[in-house]
Each structure stands twice: as structure tokens, then as C-alpha cells.
BAFI-3210 file (N, C-alpha, C; in Angstrom, 3 decimals, decimal comma, padded with zeros to 6 digits):
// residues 197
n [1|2|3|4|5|6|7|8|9|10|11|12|13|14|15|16|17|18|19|20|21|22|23|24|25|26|27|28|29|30|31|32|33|34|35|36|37|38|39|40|41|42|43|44|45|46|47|48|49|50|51|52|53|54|55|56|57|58|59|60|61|62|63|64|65|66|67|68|69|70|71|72|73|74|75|76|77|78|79|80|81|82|83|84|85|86|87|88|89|90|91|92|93|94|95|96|97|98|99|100|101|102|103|104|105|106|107|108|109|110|111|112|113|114|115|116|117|118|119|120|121|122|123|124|125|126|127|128|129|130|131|132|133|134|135|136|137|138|139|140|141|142|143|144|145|146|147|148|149|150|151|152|153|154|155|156|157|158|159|160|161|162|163|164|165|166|167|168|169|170|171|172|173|174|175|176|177|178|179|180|181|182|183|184|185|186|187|188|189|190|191|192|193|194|195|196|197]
n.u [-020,259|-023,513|-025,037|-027,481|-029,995|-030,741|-028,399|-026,208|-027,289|-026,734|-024,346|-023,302|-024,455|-022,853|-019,810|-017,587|-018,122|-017,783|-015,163|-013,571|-014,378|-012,963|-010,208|-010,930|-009,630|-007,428|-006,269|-004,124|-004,938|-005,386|-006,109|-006,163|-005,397|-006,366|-003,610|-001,759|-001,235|-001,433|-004,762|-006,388|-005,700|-005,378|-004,983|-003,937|-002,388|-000,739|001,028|002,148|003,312|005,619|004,984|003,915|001,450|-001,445|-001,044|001,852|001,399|-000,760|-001,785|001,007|003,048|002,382|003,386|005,853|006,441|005,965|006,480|008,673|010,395|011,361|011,810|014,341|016,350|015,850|014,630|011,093|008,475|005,840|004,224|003,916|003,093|000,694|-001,017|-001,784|-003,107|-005,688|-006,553|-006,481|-007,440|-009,750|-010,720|-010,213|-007,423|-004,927|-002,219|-000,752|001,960|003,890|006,069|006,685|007,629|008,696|008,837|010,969|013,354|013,491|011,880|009,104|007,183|003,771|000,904|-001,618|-004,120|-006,099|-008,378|-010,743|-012,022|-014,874|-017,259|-020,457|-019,637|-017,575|-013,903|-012,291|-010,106|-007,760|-008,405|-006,435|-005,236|-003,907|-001,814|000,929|002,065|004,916|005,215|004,055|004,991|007,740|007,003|005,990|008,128|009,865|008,226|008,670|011,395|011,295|010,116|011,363|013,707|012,758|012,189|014,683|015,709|013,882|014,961|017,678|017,025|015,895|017,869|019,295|017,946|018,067|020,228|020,518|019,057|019,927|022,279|021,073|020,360|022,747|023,621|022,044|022,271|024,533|024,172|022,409|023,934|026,212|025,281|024,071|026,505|027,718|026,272|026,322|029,063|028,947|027,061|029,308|030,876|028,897|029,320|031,514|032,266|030,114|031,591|033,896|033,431]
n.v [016,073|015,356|017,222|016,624|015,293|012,775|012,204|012,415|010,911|008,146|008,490|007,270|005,133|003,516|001,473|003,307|005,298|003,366|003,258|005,817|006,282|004,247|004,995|007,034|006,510|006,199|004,171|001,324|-000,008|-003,396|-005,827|-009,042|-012,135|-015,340|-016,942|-014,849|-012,768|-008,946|-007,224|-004,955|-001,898|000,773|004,180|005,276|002,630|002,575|005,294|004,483|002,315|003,179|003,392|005,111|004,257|001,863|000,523|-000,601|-001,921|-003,787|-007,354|-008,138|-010,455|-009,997|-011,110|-011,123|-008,545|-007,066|-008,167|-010,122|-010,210|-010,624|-008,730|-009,382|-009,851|-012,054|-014,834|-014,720|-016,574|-017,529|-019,478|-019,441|-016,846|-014,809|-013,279|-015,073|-016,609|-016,310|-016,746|-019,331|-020,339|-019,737|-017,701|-014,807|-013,096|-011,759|-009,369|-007,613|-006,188|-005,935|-006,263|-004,506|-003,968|-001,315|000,439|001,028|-000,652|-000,083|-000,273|-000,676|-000,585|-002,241|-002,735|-005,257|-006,443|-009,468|-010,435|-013,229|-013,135|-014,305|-015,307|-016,512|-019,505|-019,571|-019,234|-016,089|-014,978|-012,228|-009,497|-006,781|-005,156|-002,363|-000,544|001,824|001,915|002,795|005,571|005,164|002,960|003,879|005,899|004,055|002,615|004,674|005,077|002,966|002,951|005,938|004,296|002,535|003,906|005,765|003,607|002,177|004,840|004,829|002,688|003,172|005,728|004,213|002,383|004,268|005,484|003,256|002,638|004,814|004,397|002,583|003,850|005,789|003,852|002,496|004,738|005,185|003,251|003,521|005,849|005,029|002,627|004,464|005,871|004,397|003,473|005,944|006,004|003,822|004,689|006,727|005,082|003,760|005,985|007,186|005,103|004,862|007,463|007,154|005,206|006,303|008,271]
n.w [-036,948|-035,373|-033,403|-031,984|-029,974|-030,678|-032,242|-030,572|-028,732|-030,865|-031,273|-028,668|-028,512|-029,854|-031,209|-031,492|-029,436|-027,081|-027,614|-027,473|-024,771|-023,558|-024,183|-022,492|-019,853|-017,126|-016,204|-018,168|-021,544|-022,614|-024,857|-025,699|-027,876|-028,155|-028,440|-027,748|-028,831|-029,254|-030,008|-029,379|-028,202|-025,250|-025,109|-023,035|-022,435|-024,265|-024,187|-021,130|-021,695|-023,929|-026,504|-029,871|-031,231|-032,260|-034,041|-033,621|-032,295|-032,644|-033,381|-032,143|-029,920|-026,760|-024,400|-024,950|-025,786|-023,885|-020,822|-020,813|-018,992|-015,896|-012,614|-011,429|-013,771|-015,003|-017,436|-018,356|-018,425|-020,660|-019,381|-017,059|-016,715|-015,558|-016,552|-018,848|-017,626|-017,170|-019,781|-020,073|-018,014|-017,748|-015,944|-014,018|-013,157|-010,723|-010,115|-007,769|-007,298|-010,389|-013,237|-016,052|-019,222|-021,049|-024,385|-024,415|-023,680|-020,766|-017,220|-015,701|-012,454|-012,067|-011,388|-012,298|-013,925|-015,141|-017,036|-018,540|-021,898|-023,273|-025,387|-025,304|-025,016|-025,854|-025,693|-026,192|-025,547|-023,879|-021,748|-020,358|-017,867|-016,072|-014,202|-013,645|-011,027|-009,818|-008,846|-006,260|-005,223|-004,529|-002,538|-000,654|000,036|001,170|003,308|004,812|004,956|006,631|008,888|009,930|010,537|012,558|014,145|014,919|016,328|018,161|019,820|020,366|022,109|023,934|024,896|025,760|027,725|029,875|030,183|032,194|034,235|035,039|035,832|037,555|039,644|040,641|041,702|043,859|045,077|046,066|047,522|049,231|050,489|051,778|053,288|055,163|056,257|057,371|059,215|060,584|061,448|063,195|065,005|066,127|066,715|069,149|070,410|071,019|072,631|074,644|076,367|076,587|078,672]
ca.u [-020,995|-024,888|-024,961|-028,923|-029,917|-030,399|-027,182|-025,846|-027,170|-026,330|-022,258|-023,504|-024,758|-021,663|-018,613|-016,722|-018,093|-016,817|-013,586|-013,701|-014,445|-011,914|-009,636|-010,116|-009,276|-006,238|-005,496|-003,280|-005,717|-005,196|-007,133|-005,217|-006,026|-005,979|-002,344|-001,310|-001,437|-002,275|-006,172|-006,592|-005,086|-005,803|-003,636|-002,834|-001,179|000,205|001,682|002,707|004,335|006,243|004,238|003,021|000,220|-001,917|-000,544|002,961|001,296|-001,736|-000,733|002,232|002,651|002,023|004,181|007,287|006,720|006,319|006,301|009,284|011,764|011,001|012,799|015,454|016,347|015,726|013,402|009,809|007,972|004,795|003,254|004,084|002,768|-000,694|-002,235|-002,247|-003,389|-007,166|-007,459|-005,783|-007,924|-011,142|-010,798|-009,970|-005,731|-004,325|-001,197|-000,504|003,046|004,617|007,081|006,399|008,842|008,158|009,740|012,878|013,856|013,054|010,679|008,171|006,162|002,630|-000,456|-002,141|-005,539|-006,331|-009,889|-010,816|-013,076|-015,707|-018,950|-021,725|-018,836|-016,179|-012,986|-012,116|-008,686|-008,464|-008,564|-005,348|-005,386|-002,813|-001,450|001,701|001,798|006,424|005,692|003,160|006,144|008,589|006,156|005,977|009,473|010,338|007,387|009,496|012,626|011,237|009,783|012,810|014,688|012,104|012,156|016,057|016,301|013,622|015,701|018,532|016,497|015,709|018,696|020,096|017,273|017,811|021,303|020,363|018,371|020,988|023,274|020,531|020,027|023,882|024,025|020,947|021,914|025,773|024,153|021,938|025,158|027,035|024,398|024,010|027,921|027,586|024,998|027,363|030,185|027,996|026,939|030,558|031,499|028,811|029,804|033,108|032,156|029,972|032,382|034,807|032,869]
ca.v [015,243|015,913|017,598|016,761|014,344|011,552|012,131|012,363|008,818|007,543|008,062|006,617|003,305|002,923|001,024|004,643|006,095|002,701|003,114|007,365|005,851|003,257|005,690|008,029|005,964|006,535|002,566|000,785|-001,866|-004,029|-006,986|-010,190|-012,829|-016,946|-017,132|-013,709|-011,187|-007,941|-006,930|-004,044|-001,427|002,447|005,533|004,773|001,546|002,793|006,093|003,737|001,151|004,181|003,613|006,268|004,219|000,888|-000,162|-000,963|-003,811|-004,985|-008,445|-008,631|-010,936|-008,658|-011,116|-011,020|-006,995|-005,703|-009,013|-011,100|-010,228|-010,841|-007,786|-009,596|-010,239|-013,949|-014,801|-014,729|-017,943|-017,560|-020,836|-018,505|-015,191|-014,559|-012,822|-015,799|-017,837|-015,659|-017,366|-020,746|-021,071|-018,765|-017,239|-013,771|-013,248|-010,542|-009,501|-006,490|-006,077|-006,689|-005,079|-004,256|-003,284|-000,262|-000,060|001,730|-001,520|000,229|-001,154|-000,192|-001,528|-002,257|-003,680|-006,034|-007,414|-009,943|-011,395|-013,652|-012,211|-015,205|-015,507|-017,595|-020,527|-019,860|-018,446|-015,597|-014,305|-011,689|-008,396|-006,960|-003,657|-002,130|000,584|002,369|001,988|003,170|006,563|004,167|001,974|004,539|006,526|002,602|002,273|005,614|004,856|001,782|002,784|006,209|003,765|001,435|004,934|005,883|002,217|002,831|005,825|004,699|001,352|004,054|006,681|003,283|002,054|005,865|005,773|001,948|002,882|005,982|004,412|001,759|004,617|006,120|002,660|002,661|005,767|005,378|002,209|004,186|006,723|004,290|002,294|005,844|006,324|003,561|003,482|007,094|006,018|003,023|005,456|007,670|004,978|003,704|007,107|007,013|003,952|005,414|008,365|006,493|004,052|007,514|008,956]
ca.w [-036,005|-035,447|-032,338|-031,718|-028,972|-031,082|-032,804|-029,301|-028,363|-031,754|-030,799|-027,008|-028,681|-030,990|-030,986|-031,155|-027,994|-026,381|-027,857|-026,730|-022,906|-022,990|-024,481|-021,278|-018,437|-016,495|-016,796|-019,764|-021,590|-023,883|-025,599|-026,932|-028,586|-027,575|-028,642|-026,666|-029,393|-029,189|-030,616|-029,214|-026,505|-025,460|-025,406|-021,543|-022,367|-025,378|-023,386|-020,095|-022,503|-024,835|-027,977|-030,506|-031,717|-031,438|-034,902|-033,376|-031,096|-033,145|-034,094|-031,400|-028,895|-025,836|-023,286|-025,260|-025,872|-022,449|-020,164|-020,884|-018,112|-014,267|-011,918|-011,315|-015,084|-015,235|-018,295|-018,035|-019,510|-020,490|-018,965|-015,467|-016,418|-014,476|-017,745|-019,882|-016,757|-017,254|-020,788|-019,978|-017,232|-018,409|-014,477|-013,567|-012,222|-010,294|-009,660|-007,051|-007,818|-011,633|-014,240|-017,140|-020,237|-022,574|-026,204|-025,130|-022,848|-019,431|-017,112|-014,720|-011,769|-011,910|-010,927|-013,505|-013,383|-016,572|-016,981|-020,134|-022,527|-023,428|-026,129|-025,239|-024,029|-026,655|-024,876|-027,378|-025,589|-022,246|-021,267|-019,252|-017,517|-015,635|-013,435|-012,683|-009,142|-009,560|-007,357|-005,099|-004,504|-004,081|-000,976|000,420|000,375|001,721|004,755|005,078|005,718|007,876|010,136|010,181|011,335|013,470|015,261|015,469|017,269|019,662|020,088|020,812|023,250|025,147|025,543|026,914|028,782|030,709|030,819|032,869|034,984|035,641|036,345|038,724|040,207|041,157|042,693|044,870|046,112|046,664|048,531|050,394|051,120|052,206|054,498|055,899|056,551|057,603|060,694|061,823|062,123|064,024|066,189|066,720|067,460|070,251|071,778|071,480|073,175|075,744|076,593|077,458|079,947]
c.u [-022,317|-024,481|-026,481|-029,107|-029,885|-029,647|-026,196|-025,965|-026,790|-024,532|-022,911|-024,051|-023,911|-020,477|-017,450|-016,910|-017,468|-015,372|-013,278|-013,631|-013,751|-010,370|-009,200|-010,254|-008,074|-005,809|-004,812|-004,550|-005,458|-005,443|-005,742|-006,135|-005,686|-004,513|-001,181|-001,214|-002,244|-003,583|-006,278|-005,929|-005,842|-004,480|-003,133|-002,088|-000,085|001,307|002,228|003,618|005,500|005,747|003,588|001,582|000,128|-000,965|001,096|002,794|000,514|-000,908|000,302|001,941|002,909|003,175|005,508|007,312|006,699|006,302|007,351|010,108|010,767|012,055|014,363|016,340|016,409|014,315|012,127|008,681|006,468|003,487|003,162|003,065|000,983|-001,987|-002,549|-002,826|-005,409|-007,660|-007,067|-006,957|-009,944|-011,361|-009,865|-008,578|-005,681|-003,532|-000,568|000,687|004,425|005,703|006,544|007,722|008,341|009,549|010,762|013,622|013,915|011,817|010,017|007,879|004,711|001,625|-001,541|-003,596|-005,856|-007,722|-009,706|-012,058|-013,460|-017,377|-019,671|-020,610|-017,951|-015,147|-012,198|-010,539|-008,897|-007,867|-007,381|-005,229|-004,320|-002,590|-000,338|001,574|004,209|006,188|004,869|004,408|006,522|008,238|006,172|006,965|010,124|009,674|007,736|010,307|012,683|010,951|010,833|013,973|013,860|012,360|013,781|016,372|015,204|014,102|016,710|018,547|016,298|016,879|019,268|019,123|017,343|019,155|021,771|019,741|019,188|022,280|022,918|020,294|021,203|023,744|022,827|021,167|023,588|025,113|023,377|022,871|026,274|026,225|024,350|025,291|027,783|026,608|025,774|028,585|029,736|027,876|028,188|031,045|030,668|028,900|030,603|032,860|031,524|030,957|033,905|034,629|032,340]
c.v [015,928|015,695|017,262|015,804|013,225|011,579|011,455|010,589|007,840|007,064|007,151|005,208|002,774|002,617|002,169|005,581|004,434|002,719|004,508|006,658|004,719|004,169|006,662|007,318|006,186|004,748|001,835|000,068|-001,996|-005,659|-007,746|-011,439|-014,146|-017,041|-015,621|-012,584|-010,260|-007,434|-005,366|-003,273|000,339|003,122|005,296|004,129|002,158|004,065|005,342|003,029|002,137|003,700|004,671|005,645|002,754|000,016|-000,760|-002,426|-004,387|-005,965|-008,913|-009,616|-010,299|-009,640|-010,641|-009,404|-006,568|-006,670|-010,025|-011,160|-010,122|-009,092|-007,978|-010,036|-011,588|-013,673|-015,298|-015,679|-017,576|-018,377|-020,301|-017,496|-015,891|-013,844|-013,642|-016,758|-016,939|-016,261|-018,640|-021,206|-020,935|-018,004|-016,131|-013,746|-011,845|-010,263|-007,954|-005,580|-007,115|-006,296|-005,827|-003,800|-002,281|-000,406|000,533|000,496|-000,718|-000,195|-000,377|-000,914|-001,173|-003,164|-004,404|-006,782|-008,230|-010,826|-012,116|-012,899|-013,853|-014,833|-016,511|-018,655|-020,648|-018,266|-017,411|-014,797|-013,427|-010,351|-007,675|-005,718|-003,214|-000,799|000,734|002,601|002,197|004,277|005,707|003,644|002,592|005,501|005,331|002,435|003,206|005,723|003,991|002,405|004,280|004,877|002,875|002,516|005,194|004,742|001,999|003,478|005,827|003,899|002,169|004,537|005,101|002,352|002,893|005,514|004,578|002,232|004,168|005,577|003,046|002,640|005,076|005,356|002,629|003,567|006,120|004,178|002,752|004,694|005,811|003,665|002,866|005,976|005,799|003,357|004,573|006,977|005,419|003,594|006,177|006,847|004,529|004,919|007,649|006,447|004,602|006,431|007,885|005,919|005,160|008,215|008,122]
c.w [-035,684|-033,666|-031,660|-030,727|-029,688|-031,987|-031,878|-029,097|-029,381|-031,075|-029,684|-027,455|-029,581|-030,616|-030,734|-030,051|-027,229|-026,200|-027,367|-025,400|-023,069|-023,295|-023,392|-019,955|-018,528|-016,862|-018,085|-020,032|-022,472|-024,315|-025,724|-026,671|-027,865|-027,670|-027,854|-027,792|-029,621|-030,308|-030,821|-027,797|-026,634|-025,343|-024,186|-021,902|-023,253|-024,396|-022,279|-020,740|-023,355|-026,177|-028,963|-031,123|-032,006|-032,894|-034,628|-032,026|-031,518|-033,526|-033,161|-030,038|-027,587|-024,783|-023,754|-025,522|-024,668|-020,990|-019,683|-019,628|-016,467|-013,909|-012,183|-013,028|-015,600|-016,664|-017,957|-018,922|-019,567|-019,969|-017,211|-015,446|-015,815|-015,712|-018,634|-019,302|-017,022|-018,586|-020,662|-019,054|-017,495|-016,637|-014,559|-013,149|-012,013|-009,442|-009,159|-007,402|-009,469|-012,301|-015,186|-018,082|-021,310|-023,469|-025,785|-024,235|-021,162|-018,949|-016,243|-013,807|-011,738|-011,196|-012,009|-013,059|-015,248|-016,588|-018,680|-020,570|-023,421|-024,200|-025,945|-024,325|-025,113|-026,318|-026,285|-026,797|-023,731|-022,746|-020,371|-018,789|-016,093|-015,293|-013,158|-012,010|-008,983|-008,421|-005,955|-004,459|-003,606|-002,611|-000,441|000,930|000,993|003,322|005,702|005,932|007,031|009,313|010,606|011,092|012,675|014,375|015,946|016,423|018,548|020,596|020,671|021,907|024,604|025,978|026,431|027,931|030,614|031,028|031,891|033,886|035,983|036,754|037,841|039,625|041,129|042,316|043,456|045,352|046,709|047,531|049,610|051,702|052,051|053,123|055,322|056,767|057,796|059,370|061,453|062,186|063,010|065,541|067,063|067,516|069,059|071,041|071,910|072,587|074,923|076,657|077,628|078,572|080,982]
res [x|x|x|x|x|x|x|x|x|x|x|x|x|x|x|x|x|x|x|x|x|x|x|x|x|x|x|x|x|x|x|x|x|x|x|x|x|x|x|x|x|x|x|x|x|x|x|x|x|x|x|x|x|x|x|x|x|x|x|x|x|x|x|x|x|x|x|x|x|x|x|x|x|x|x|x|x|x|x|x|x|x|x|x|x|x|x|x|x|x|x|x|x|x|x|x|x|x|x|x|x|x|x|x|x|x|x|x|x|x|x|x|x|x|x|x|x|x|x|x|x|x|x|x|x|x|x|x|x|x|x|x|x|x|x|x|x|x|x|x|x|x|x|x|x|x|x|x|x|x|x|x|x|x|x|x|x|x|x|x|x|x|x|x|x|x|x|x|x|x|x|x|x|x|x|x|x|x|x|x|x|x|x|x|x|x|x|x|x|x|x|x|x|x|x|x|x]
***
């Protein structure tokens, strides 16, 4: 490789420094075509999905490889999915929470964004890019259920606490009651006493 500056900008205006910088993003991507098969993808997707290399998805249809199954394992139609709705419709979709399937049949959760990819006004297929967001979840779901404990044991402390104050409620209107008792024996005992002399 000519190391010289305009060697340098040569790679920087070529289809192979695009494919180098799509190559190092942290995100999956991967191209398909009007009919849903795969064009093109990078080493993310391929590594996120369990693939050794792009030649095991060129050509494939990308819903039925890593798309087909919902969570719950119901089948996943493609007239639903949200990535074929970006070339169906030629409009942008995005979907916060998804699963995904890599080649050993395990799945993931992600975050999917699918735009169409369009020449002049002929819809040429879309774009689909994607994130493991599984430890994301798993810190959501763990923030979850602290706070669900947390909201528990203050639901708890408040009940000790109303039932303490019920208790103290009692025994301040006892002693009021005791006291009060405590005076009219008093003054009985000075009529009584009056009443003797």
C-alpha cells in the first residue's frame, strides 16, 4: 500500500476504505436486497449473529436467518417485521426492543433501526443495523426489580411505622383515660373526705 498522502486519500475515496469504516463500528449491518436477501453485512453482524464470514449470508434471506421467531416462539411473518416495512414503505422503522437468532439457534435482544437504501427514485432494498442491547436489558431488569424491593420494604417500614403510631395513639389516649379516672377518684375521695368532717 503507498503510504504517501495521495496514496492515503486514494484508499479515503475508495469503496475499500468504506468497507474498512463500516467494518469498524461496534453495530451489526447488513444490506438486503428488494426481496430480503442478504448483499452485504460487516464483521459486527457477522460476530453478533455467530457467522465466520459474509459468504454464509450473501444471497440469504436475512428474515428467515436471524428474524423468523418472535420471543415468545410464535412465527415471525415477514409482512410484520419492521425491517422489510423501510423498503415496503421506502420510510425509515425502528424498533427499541427485538430478537434476533444467530446460526447456532440462540437468540438475542436488540435494537434495530432499518432505513431503505434508494437511487435517484428506484427503491434498491434497505439498510438494517443493530445492537445488542442483552446486558442493557439485564441492568433494566435488575433496576426493576431493586426498585420493586426497595418500594416493598418501604410499603413494610410504613406499615410498622402506622402500626406504631396506632399503638402510641392507644396508649396516650389509655393514659389520658387513667388520668382522667385518676382525678375523679381524687375528687370523690375529697367529697368523701369533706362530707366526713
Amino acid at each position: 500500500m503507498d503510504n504517501t498522502v495521495d496514496g492515503i486519500q486514494n484508499v479515503i475515496d475508495s469503496e475499500e476504505y468504506l468497507r474498512l469504516m463500516i467494518d469498524a463500528t461496534a453495530e451489526g449491518i447488513y444490506a438486503i436486497d428488494t426481496r430480503g436477501n442478504c448483499t452485504k453485512c460487516n464483521r459486527s453482524a457477522l460476530w453478533m449473529l455467530g457467522y465466520q464470514n459474509e459468504a454464509e449470508l450473501i444471497g440469504r434471506n436475512m428474515h428467515h436467518q436471524v428474524h423468523h421467531t418472535q420471543s415468545d416462539g410464535t412465527h415471525f411473518h415477514e409482512e410484520d417485521c419492521l425491517i422489510y416495512k423501510a423498503f415496503q414503505t421506502g420510510k425509515g422503522s425502528h424498533s427499541p426492543e427485538d430478537i434476533l437468532w444467530r446460526k447456532d439457534g440462540t437468540s438475542f435482544t436488540a435494537e434495530i433501526w432499518s432505513f431503505p437504501i434508494i437511487k435517484g427514485s428506484t427503491l434498491l432494498g434497505a439498510v438494517v443495523t443493530f445492537m445488542d442491547i442483552t446486558k442493557r436489558k439485564e441492568t433494566e431488569n435488575e433496576l426493576i426489580a431493586l426498585k420493586n424491593e426497595l418500594e416493598r420494604k418501604v410499603e413494610e417500614k410504613t406499615r410498622e411505622l402506622q402500626e406504631r403510631i396506632r399503638e402510641l395513639e392507644r396508649f396516650h389516649d389509655a393514659t389520658i383515660h387513667r388520668e382522667l379516672r385518676i382525678k375523679e377518684l381524687r375528687d370523690e375521695l375529697a367529697y368523701l373526705k369533706s362530707k366526713m368532717n
